[in-house]
C-alpha positions in Angstrom: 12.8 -10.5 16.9 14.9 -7.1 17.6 18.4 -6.3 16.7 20.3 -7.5 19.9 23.5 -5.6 18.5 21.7 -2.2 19.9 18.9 -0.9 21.1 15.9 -0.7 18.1 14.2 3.0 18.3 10.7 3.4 16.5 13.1 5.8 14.2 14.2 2.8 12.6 10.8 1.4 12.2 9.7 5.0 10.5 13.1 5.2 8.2 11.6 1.7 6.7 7.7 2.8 6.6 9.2 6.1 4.6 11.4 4.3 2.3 8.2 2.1 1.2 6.6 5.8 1.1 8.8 7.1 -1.4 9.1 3.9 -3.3 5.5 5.2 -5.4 7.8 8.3 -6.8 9.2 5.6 -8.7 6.7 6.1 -11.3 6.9 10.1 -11.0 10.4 9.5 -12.1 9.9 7.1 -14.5 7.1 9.3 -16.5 9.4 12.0 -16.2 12.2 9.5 -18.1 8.8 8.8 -20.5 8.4 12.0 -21.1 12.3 13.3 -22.0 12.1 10.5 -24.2 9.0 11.8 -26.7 6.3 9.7 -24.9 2.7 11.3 -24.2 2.6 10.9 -20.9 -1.4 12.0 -20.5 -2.3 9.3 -23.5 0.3 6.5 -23.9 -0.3 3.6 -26.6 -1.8 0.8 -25.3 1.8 -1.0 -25.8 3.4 2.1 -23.9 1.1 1.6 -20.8 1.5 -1.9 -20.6 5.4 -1.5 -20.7 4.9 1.1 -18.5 2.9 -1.3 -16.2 5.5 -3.7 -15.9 8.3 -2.1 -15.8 7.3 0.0 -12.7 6.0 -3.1 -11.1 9.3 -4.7 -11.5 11.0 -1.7 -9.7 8.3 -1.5 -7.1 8.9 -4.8 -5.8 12.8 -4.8 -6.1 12.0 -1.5 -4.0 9.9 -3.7 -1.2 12.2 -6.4 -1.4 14.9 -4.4 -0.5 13.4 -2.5 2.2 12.5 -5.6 3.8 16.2 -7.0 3.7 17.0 -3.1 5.7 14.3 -3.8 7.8 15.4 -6.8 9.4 19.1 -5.6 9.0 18.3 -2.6 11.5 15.7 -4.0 13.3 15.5 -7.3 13.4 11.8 -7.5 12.5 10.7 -11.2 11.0 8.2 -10.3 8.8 6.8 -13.6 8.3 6.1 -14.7 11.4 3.3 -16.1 12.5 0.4 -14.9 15.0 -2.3 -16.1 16.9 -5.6 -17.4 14.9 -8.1 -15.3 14.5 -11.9 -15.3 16.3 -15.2 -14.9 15.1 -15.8 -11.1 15.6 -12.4 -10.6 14.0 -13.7 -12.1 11.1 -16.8 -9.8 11.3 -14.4 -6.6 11.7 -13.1 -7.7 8.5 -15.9 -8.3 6.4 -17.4 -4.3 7.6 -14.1 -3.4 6.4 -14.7 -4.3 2.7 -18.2 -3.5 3.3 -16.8 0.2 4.4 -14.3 0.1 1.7 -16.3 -1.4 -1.6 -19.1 1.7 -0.4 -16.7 4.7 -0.7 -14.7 3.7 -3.7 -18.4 3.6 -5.5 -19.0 7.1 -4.1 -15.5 8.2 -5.3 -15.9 6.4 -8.8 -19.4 6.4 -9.3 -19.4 2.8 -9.8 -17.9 0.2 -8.8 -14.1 0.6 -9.3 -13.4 -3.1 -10.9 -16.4 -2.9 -13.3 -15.4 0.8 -14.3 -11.7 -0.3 -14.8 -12.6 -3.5 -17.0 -15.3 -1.1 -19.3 -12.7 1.4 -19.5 -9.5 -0.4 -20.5 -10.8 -3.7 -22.3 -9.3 -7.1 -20.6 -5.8 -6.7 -22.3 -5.2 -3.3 -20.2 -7.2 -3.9 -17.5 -5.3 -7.4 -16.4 -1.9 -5.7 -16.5 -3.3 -2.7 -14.9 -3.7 -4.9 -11.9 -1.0 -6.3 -12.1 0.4 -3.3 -11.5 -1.5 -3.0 -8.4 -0.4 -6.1 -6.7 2.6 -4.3 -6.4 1.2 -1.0 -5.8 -0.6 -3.0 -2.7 2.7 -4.9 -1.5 4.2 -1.5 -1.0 1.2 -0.4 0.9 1.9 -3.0 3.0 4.8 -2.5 4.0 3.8 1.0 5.0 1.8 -0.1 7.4 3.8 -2.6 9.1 7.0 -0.5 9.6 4.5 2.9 10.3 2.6 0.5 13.3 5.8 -1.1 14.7 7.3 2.8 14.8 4.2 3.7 16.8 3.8 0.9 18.8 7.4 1.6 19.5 7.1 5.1 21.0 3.1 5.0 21.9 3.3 1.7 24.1 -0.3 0.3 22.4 -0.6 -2.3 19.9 -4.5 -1.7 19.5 -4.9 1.5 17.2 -3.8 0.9 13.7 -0.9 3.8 13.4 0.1 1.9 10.5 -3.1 2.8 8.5 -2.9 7.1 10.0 0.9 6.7 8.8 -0.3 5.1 5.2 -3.2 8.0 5.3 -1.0 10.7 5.6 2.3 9.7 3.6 0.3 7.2 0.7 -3.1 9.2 0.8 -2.2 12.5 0.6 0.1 12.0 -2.0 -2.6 11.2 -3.9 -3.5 15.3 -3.7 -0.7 16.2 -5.6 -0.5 12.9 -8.0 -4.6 13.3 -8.9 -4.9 16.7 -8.3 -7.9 16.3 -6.1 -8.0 17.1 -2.2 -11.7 15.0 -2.4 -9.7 12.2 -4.0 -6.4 12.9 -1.6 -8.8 12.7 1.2 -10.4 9.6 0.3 -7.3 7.7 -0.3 -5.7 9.1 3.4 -9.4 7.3 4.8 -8.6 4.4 2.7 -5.1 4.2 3.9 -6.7 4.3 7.7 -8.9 1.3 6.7 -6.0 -1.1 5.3 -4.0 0.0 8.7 -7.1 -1.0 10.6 -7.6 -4.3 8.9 -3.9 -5.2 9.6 -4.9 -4.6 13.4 -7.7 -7.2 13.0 -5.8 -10.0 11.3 -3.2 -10.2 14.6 -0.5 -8.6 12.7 0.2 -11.6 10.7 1.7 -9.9 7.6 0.5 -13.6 5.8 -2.6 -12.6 6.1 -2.3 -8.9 5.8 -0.9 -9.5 2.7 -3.4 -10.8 0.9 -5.8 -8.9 2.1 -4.3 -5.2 2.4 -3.9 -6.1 -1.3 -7.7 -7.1 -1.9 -8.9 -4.0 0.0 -6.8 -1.8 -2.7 -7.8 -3.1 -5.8 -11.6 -3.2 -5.1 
């Protein structure tokens, strides 16, 4: 439901996609903080990533929480609302989806990405690690909703998952400067495409989404 104290503009869709956006420089600014104070940023102890870990996850979803509260503030948008169910082909849709998405993170990690994470960090690590991207993937989330209801708000068509192009190209290409990889920057822009598209498929119904926005990120 809309703010019936004015007229809602896809602007103040975008301001909300955009603060979720700039919410992930969070962590730029705390390893800047880690760094000032003596902390080896490019090989932290396994206690320093772990605090690390939960300290940005703390301030990532204070971050989402309180875009949300602005969000319906300005626009009015319920969230949590429900949709209609879903059919069989959606389903399908969904499942090619992670099919899509489970194939290019193995081309991009030569592996697949879970497996590779758990060898790599040993269970203590790799649990909080993913942790981590729970909230990592709420954030995402909320990207997309606020980029698709500021599209849908100018463009007049609820089919074509603007959320995902906004995620690609705010979320993704980040990832060029934070990796240091256009291949990887790329990649993550197409993966940012394929969360907005499942968010299409599931009606909209960020209950769903949730969930599975989230799943599509950490595999």
């Amino acid at each position: 439901m809309e703010n019936k104290d004015r007229e809602v503009t896809g602007f103040d869709y975008l301001w909300c996609a955009l603060y979720a956006s700039a919410a992930f420089a969070i962590e730029l600014l705390l390893l800047a903080i880690e760094g000032k104070i003596g902390f080896n940023t490019q090989n932290l102890t396994t206690a320093q990533h772990i605090g690390h870990w939960i300290l940005i996850t703390i301030l990532w979803i204070i971050a989402g929480v309180i875009i949300i509260l602005i969000g319906r503030k300005t626009t009015g948008h319920e969230l949590w609302k429900p949709s209609k169910k879903m059919k069989g082909w959606q389903y399908l849709a969904l499942a090619a989806c992670f099919l899509v998405n489970i194939v290019s993170k193995y081309f991009e990690w030569n592996g697949f990405k879970v497996v590779m994470e758990w060898n790599s960090r040993g269970p203590l690590l790799f649990v909080f690690q993913y942790i981590y991207y729970l909230a990592e993937g709420f954030l995402i989330s909320l990207v997309i909703v606020y980029g698709q209801l500021a599209c849908e708000k100018w463009f007049r068509n609820d089919k074509i998952p603007y959320g995902g192009i906004v995620l690609g190209l705010t979320w993704g290409l980040m990832h060029i400067v934070s990796k240091g990889d256009v291949w990887i920057g790329l990649l993550s822009a197409f993966a940012g495409f394929l969360f907005g598209a499942a968010y299409v498929i599931v009606n909209k119904d960020y209950r769903k989404a949730l969930p599975v926005i989230t799943l599509l990120f950490v595999l």
